[in-house]
C-alpha positions in Angstrom: -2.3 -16.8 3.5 -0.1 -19.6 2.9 2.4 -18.8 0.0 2.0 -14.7 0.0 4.0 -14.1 -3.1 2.6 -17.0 -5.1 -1.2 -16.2 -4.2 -0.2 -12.2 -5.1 1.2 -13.1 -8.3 -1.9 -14.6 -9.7 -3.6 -11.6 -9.5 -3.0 -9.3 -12.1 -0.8 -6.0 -11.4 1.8 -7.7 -9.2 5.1 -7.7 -10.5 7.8 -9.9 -9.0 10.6 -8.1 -8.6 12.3 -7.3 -5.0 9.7 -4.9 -3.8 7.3 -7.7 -4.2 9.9 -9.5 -1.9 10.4 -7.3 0.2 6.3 -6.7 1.1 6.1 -10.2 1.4 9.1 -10.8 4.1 7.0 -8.0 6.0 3.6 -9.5 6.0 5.0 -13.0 6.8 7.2 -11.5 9.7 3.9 -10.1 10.8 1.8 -12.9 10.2 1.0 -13.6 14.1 1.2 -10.0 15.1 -2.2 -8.7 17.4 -4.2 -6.4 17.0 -2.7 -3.4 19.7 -5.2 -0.5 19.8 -3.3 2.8 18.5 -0.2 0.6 18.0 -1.3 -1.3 14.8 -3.1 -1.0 12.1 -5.2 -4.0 10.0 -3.6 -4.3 6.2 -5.0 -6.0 3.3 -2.6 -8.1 2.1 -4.3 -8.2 -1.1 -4.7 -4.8 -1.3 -9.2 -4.0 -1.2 -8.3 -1.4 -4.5 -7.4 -4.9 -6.1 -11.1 -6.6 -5.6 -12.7 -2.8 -6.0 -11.0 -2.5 -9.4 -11.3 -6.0 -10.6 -15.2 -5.6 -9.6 -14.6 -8.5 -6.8 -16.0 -8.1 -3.2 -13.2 -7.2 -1.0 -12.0 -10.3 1.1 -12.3 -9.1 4.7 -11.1 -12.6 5.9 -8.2 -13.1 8.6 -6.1 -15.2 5.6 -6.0 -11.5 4.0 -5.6 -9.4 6.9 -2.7 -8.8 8.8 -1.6 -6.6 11.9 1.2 -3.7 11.3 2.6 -1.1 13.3 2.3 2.2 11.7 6.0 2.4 10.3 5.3 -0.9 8.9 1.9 -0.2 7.6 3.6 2.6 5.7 6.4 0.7 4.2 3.4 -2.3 2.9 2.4 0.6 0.7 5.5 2.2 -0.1 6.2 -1.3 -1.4 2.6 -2.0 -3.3 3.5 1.2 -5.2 6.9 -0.1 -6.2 5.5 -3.9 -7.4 2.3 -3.1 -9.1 1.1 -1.3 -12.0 -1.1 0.4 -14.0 -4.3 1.7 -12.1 -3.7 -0.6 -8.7 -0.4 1.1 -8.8 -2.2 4.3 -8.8 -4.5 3.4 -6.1 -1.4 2.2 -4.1 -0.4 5.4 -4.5 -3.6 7.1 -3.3 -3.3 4.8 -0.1 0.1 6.1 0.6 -0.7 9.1 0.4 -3.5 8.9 2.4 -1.7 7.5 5.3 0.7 9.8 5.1 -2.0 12.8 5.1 0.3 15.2 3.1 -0.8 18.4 4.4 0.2 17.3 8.2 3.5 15.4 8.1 5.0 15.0 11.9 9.1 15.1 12.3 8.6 11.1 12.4 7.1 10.6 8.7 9.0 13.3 7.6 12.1 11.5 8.9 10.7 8.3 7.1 9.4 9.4 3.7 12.9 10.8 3.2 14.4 7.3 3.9 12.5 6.2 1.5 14.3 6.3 -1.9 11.5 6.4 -4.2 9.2 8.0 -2.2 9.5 11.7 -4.2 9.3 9.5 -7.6 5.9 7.9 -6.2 4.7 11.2 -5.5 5.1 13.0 -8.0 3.9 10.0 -10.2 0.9 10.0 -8.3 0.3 14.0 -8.6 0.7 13.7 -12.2 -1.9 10.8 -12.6 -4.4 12.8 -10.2 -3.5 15.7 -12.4 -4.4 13.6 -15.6 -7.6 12.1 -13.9 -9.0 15.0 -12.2 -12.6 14.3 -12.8 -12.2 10.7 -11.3 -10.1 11.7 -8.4 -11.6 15.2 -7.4 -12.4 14.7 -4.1 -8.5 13.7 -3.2 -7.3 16.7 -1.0 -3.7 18.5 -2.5 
């Protein structure tokens, strides 16, 4: 992906603002990174919730896919749910938690969800919205 920012921005729910920046300096800086078995993970750059919500088969292609160490995988998310909105915000959200699997947080996540500022606000944004859409999101573990 050429121009991250530019291509991310003509999708709608990306907001520019310096979380968007930030997400894209990662995925650029990462851009040539290998595939490492149980050392990186494989990230959407355009996050699949986008095509599944916008009713789009999910481009799998290596122009959308890039390597990232856990840490970093993390902060790509921590970072989607800080420049998107509405529901891809929420399913930003969902990944994060996900990847964090809340009920078994090691001394090393702990240590980075608290150096994350607006990790808590995410949160509990995200257990209010589950809250609100119970019947959708059901099968999401507490």
């Amino acid at each position: 992906m050429r121009n991250v920012k530019e291509t991310l921005l003509k999708h709608s729910g990306f907001v520019d603002n310096e979380y968007l920046d930030l997400y894209c300096r990662l995925v650029e800086r990462n851009a040539r990174t290998s595939i490492r078995h149980r050392v990186t993970n494989s990230h959407h750059i355009i996050p699949k919730s986008w095509f599944k919500l916008n009713k789009e088969t999910v481009d799998n292609s290596q122009s959308n896919l890039v390597n990232l160490v856990y840490r970093e995988h993390v902060l790509a998310h921590y970072y989607l749910c800080l420049c998107t909105i509405n529901e891809l915000q929420f399913a930003n959200e969902l990944a994060l938690m996900c990847l964090l699997n809340r009920k078994k947080l090691n001394i090393v996540d702990k240590q980075l969800v608290t150096s994350l500022p607006l990790y808590n606000n995410i949160y509990e944004n995200y257990k209010q919205r589950r809250k609100d859409n119970y019947q959708l999101y059901k099968g999401d573990a507490e």
